[in-house]
mmCIF file of the C-alpha atoms, coordinates in Angstrom:
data_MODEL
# 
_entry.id   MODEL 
# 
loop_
_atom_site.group_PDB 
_atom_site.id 
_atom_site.type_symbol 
_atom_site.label_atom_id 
_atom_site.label_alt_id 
_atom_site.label_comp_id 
_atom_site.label_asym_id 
_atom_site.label_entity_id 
_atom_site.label_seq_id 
_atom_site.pdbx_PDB_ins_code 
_atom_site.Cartn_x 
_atom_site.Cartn_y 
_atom_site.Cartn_z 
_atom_site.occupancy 
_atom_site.B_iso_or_equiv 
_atom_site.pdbx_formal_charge 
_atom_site.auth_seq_id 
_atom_site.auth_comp_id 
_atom_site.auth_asym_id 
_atom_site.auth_atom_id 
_atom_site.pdbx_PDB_model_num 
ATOM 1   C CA . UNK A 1 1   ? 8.556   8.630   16.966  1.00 0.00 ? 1   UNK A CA 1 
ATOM 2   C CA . UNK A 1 2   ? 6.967   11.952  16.525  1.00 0.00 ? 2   UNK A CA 1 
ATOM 3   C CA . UNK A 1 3   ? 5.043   13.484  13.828  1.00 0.00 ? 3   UNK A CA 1 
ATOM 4   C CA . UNK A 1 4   ? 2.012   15.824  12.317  1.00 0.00 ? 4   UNK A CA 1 
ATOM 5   C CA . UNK A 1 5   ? -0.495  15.335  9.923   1.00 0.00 ? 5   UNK A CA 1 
ATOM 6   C CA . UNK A 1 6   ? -2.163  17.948  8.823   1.00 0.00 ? 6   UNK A CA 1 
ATOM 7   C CA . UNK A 1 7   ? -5.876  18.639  9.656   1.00 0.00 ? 7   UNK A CA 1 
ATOM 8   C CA . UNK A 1 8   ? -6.386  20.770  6.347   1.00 0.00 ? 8   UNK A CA 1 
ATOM 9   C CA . UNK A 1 9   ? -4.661  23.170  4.422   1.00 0.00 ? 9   UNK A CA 1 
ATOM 10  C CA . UNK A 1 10  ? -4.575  25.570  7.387   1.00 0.00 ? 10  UNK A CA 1 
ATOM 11  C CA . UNK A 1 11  ? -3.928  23.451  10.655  1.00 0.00 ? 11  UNK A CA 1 
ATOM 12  C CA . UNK A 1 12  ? -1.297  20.785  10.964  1.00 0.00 ? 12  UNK A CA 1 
ATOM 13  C CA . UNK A 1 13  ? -1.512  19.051  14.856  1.00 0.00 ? 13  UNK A CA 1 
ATOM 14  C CA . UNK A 1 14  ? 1.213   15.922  16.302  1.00 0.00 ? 14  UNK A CA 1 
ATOM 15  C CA . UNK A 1 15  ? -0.278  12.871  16.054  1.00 0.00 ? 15  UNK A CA 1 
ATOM 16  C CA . UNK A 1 16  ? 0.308   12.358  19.892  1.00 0.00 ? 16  UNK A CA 1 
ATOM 17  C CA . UNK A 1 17  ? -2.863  14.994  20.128  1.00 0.00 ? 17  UNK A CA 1 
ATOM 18  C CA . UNK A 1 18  ? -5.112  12.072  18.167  1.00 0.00 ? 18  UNK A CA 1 
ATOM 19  C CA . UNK A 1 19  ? -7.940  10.561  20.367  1.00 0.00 ? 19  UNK A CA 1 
ATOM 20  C CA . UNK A 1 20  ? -9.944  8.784   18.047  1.00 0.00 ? 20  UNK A CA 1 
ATOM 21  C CA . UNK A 1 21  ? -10.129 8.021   14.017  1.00 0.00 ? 21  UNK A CA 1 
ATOM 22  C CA . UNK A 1 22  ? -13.415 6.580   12.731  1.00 0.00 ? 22  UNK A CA 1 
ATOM 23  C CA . UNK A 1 23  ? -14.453 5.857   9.336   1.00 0.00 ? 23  UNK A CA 1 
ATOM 24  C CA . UNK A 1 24  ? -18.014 6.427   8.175   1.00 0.00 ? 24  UNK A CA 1 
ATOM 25  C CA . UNK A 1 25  ? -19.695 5.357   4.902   1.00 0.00 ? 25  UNK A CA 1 
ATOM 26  C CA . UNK A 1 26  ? -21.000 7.694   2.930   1.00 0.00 ? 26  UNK A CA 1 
ATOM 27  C CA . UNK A 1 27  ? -24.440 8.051   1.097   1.00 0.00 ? 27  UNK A CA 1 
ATOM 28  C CA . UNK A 1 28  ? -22.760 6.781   -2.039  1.00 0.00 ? 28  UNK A CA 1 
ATOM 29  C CA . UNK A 1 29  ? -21.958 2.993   -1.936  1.00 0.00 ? 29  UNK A CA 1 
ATOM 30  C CA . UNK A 1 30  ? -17.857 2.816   -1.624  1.00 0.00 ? 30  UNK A CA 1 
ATOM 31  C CA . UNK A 1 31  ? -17.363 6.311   -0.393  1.00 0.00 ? 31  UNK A CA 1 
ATOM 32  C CA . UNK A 1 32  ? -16.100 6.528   3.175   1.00 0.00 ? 32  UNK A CA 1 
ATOM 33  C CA . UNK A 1 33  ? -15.952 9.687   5.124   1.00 0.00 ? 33  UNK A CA 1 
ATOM 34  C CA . UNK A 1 34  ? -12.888 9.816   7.842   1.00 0.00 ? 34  UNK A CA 1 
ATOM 35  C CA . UNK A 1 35  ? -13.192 11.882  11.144  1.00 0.00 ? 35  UNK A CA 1 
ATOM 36  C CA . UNK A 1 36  ? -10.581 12.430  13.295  1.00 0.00 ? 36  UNK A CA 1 
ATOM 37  C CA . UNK A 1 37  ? -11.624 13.468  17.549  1.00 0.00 ? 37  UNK A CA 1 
ATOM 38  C CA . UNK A 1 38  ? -7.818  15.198  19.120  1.00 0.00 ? 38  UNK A CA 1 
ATOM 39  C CA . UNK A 1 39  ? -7.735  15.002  22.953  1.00 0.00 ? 39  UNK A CA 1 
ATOM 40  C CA . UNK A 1 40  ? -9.040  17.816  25.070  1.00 0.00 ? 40  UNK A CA 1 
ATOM 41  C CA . UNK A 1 41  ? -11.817 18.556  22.080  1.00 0.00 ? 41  UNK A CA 1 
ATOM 42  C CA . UNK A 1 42  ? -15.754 17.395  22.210  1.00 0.00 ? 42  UNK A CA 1 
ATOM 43  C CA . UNK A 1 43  ? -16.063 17.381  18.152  1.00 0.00 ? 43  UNK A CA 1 
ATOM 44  C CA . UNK A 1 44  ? -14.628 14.849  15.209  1.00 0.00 ? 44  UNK A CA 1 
ATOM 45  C CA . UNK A 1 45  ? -13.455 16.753  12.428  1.00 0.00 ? 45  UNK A CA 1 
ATOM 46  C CA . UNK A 1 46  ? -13.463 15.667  9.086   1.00 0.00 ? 46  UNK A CA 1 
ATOM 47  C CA . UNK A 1 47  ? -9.963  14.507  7.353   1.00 0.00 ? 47  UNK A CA 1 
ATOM 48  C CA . UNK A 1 48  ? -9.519  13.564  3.744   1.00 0.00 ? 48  UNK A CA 1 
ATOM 49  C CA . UNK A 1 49  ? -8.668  10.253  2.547   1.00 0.00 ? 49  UNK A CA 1 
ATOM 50  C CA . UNK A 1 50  ? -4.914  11.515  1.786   1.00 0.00 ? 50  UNK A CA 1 
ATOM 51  C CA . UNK A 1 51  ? -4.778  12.808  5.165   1.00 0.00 ? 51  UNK A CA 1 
ATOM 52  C CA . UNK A 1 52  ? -6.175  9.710   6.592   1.00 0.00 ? 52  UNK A CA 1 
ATOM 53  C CA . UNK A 1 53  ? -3.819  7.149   4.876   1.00 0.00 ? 53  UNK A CA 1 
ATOM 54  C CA . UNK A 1 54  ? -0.461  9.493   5.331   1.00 0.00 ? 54  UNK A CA 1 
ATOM 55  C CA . UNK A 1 55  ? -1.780  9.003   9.116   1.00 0.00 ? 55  UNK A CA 1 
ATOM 56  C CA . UNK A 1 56  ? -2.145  5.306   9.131   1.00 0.00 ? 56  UNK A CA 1 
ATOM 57  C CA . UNK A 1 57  ? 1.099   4.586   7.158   1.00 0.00 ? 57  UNK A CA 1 
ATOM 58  C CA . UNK A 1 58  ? 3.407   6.900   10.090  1.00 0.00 ? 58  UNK A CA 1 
ATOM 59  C CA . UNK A 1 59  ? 5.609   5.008   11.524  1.00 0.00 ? 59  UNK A CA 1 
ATOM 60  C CA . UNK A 1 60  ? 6.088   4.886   15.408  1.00 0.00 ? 60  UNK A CA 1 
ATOM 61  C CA . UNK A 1 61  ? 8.952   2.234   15.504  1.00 0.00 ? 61  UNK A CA 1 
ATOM 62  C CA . UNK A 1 62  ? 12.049  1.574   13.236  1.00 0.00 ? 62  UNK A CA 1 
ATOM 63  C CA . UNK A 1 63  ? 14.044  -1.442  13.443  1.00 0.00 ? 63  UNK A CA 1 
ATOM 64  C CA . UNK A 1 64  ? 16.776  -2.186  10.980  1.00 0.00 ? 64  UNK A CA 1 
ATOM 65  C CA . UNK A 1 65  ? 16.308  -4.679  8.371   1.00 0.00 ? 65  UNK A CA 1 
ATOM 66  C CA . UNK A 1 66  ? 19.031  -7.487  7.844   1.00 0.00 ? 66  UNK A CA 1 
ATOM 67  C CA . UNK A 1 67  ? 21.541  -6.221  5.355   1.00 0.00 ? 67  UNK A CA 1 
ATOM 68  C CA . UNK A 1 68  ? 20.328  -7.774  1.496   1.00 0.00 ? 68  UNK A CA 1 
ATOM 69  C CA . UNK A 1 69  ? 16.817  -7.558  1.973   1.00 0.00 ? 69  UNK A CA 1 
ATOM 70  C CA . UNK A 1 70  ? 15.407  -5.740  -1.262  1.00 0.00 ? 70  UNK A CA 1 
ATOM 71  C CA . UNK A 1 71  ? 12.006  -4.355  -2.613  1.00 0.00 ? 71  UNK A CA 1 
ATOM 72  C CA . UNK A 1 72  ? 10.994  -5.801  -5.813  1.00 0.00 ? 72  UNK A CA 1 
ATOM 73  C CA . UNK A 1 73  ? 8.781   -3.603  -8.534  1.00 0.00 ? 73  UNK A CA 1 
ATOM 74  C CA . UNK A 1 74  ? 8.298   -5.951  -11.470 1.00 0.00 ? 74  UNK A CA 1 
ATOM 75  C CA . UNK A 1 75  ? 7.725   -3.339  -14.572 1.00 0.00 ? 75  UNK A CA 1 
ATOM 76  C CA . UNK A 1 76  ? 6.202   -5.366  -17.627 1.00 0.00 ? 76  UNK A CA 1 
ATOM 77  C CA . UNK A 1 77  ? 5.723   -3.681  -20.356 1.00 0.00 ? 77  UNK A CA 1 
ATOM 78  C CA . UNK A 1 78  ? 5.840   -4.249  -24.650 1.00 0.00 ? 78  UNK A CA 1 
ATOM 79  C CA . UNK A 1 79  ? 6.790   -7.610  -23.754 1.00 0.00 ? 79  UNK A CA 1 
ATOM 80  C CA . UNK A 1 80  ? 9.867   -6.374  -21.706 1.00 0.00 ? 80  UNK A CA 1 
ATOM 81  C CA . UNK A 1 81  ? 9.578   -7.809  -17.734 1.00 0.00 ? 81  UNK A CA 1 
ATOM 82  C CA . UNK A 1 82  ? 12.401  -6.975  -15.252 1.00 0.00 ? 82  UNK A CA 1 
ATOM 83  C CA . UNK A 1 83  ? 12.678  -6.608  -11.441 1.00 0.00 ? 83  UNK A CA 1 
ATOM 84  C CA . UNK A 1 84  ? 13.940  -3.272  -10.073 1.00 0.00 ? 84  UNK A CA 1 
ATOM 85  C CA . UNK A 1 85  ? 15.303  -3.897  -6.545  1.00 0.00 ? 85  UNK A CA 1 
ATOM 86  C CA . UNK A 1 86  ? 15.769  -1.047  -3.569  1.00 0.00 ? 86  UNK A CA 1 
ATOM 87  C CA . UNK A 1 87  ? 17.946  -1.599  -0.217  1.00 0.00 ? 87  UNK A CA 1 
ATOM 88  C CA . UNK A 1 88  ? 15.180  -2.319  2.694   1.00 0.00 ? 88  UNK A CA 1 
ATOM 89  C CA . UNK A 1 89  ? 17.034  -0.142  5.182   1.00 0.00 ? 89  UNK A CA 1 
ATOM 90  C CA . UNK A 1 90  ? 13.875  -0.541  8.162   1.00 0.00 ? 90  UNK A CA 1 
ATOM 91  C CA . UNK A 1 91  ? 10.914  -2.303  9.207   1.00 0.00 ? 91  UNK A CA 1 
ATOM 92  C CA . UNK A 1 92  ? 8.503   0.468   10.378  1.00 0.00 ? 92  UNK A CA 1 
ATOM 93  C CA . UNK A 1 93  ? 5.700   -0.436  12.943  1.00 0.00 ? 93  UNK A CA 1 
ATOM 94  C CA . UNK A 1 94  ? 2.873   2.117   11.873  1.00 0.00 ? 94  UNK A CA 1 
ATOM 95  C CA . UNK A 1 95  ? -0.126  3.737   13.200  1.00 0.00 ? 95  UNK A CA 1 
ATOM 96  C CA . UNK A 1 96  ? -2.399  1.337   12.052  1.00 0.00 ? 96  UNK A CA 1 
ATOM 97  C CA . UNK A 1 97  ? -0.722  -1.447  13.144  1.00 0.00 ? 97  UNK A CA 1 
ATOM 98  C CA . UNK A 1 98  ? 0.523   -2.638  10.176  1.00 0.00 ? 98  UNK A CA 1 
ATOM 99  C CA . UNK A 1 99  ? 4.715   -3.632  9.384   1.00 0.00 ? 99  UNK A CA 1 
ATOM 100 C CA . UNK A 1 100 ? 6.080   -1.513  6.122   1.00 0.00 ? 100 UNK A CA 1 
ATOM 101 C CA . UNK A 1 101 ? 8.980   -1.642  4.466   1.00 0.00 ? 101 UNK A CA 1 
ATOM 102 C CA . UNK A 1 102 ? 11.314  1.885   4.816   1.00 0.00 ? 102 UNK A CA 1 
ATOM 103 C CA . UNK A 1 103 ? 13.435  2.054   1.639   1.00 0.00 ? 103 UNK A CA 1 
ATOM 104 C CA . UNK A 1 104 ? 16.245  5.161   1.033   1.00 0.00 ? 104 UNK A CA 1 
ATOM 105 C CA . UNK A 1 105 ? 13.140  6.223   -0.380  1.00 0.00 ? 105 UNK A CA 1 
ATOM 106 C CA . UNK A 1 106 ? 11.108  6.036   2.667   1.00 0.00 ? 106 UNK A CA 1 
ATOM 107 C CA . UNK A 1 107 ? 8.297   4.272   4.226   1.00 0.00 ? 107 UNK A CA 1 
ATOM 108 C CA . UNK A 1 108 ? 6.658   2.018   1.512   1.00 0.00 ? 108 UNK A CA 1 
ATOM 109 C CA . UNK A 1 109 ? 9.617   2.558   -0.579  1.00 0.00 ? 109 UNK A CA 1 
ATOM 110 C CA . UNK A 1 110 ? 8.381   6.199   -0.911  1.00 0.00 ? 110 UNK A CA 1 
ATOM 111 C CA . UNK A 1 111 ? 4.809   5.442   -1.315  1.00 0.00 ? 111 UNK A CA 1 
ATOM 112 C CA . UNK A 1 112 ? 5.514   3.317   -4.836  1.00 0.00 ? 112 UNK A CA 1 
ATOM 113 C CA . UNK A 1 113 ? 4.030   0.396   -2.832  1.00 0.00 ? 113 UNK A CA 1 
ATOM 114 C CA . UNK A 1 114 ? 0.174   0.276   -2.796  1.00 0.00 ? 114 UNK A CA 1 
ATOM 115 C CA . UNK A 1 115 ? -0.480  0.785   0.563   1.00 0.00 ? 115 UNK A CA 1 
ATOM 116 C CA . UNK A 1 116 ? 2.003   -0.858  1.994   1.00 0.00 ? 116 UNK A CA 1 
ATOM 117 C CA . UNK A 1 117 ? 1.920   -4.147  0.350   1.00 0.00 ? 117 UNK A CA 1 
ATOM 118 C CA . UNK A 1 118 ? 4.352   -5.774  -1.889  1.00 0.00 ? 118 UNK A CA 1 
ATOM 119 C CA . UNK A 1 119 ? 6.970   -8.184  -2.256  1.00 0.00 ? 119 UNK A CA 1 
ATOM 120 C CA . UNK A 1 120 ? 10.646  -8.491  -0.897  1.00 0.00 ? 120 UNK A CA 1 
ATOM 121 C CA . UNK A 1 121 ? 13.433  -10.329 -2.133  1.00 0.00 ? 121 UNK A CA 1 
ATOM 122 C CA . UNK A 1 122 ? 15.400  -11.893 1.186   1.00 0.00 ? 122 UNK A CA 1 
ATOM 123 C CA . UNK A 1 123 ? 19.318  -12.708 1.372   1.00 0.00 ? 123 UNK A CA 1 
ATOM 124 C CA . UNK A 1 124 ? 18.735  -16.482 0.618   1.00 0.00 ? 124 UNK A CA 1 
ATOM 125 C CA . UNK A 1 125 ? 16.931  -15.225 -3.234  1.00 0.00 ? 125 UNK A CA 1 
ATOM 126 C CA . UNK A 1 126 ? 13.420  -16.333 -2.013  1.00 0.00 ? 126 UNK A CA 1 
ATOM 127 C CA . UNK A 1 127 ? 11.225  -14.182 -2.198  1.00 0.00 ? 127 UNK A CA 1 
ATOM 128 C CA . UNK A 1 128 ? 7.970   -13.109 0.058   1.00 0.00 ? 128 UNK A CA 1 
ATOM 129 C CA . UNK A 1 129 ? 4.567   -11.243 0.217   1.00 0.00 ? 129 UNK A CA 1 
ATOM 130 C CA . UNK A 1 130 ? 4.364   -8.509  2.662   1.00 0.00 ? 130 UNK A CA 1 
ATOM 131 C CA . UNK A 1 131 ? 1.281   -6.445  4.061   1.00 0.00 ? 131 UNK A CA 1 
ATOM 132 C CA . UNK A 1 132 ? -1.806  -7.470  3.298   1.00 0.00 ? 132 UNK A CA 1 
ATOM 133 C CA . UNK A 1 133 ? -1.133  -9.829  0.464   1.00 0.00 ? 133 UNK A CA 1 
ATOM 134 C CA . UNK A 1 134 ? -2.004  -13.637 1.445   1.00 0.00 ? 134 UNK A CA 1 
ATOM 135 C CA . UNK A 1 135 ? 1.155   -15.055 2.372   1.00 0.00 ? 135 UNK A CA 1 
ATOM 136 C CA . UNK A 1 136 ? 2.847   -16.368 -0.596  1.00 0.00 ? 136 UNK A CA 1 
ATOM 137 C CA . UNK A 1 137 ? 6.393   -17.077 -1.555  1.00 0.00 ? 137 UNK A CA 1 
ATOM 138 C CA . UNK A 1 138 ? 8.570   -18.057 -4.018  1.00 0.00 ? 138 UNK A CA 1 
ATOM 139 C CA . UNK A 1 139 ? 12.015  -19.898 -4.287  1.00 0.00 ? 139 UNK A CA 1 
ATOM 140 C CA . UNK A 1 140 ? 13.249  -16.742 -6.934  1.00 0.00 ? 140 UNK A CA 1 
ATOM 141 C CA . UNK A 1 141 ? 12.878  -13.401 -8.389  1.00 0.00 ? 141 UNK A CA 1 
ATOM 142 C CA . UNK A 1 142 ? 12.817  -15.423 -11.908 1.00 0.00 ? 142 UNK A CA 1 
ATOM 143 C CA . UNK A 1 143 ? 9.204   -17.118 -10.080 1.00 0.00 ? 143 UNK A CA 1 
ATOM 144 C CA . UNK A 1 144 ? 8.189   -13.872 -9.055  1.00 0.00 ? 144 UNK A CA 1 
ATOM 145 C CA . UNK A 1 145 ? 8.608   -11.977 -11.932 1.00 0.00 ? 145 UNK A CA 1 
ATOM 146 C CA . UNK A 1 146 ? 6.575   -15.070 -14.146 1.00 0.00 ? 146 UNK A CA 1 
ATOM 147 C CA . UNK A 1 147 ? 3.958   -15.197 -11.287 1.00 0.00 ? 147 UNK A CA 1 
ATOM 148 C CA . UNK A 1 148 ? 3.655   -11.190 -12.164 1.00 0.00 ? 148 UNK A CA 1 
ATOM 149 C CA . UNK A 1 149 ? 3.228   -11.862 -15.545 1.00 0.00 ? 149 UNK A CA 1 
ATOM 150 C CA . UNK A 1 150 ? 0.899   -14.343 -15.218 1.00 0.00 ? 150 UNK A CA 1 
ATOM 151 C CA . UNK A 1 151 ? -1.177  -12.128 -12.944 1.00 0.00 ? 151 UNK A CA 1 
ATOM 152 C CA . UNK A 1 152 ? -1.077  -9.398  -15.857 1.00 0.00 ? 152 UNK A CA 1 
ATOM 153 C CA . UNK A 1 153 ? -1.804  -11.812 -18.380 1.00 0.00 ? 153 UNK A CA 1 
ATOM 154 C CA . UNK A 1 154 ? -5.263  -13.239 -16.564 1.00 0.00 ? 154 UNK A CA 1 
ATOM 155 C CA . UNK A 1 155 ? -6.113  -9.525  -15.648 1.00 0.00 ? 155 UNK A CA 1 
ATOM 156 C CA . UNK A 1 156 ? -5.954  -8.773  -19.293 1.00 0.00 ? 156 UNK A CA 1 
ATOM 157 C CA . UNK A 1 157 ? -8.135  -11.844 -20.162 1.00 0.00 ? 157 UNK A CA 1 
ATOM 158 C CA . UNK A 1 158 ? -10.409 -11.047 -18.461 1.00 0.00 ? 158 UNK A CA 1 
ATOM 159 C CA . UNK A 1 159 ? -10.519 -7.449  -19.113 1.00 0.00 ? 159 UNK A CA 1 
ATOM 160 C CA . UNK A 1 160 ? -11.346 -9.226  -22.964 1.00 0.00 ? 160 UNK A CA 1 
ATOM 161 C CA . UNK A 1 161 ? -13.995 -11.390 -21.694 1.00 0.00 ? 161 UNK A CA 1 
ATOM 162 C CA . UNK A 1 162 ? -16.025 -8.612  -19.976 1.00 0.00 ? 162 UNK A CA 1 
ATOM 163 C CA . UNK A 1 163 ? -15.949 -6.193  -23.109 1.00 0.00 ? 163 UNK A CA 1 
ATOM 164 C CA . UNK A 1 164 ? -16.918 -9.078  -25.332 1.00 0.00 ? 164 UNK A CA 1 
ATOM 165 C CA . UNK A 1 165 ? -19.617 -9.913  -22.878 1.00 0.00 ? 165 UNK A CA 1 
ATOM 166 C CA . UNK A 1 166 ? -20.893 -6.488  -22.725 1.00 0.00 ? 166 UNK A CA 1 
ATOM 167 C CA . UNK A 1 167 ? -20.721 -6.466  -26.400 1.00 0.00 ? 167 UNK A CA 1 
ATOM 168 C CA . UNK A 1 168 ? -23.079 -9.442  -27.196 1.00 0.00 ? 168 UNK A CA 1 
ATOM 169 C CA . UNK A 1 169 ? -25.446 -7.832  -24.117 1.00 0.00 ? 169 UNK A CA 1 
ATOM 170 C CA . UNK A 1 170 ? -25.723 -4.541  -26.371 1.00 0.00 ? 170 UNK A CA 1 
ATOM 171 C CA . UNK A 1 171 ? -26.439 -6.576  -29.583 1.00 0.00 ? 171 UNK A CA 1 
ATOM 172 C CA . UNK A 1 172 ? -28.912 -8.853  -28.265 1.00 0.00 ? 172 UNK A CA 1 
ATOM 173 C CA . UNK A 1 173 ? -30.638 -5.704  -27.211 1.00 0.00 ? 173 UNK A CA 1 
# 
């Protein structure tokens, strides 16, 4: 597959011109700095972090999903939880190696999955991490959507814990 990214505002290149892509820290713990080198040029230039992740998440390959696979978005909120589910029309081999879903929506069901990582429901009803999540799977969208919640519940605890901690730090002090 073909494609551009664009090198700034001004410049947009194919990514078939890309030599090299390295990633530098920064002086600020956390901060990375991304260069990209094109062929036929002595110099890196520097790329933002948009730039760099709408390069990595490009796909090179398609190839069709099995009819019924869907991607799940659990939405809990007010103490309301449902599953929204979108077609998986693709399986897109990217830049960076990586597999991504391709939704009607596009690649990483139009970016609504955090970098491509997120859960699919398969014909069968089980369900099953993909990207970078540790493998894990469940028999249903029903255990999905309580493992969610469960997630969101422990986050919140311990969201509680660390103010209360910081709390009795500023008293004692």
């Amino acid at each position: 597959m073909t494609g551009m990214f664009d090198m700034n505002w001004r410049m947009s290149y194919p990514l078939s011109r890309i030599a090299r892509i390295t990633r530098k820290d920064k002086a600020q713990i956390g901060d990375m700095a991304y260069y990209v080198r094109l062929e036929g040029e002595e110099t890196s230039d520097e790329i933002s972090e948009y730039a760099y992740s709408q390069i990595m998440a490009h796909p090179l390959q398609l190839m069709p999903a099995q009819p019924g696979i869907m991607a799940l978005s659990a939405c809990i909120e007010d103490g309301v939880s449902e599953v929204s589910k979108t077609p998986v029309i693709a399986w897109a081999l990217c830049f960076d190696g990586s597999i991504r879903i391709v939704t009607p929506m596009g690649v990483d069901d139009g970016r609504l999955w955090k970098n491509g990582w997120g859960y699919v429901e398969m014909p069968d009803g089980a369900v099953h991490a993909v990207g970078d999540l540790d493998y894990v799977s469940f028999p249903s969208v029903d255990a999905y959507l309580k493992h969610e919640i469960d997630e969101r519940n422990q986050r919140a605890e311990h969201r509680r814990s660390e103010a209360e901690y910081q709390q009795s730090q500023e008293a004692t002090a």
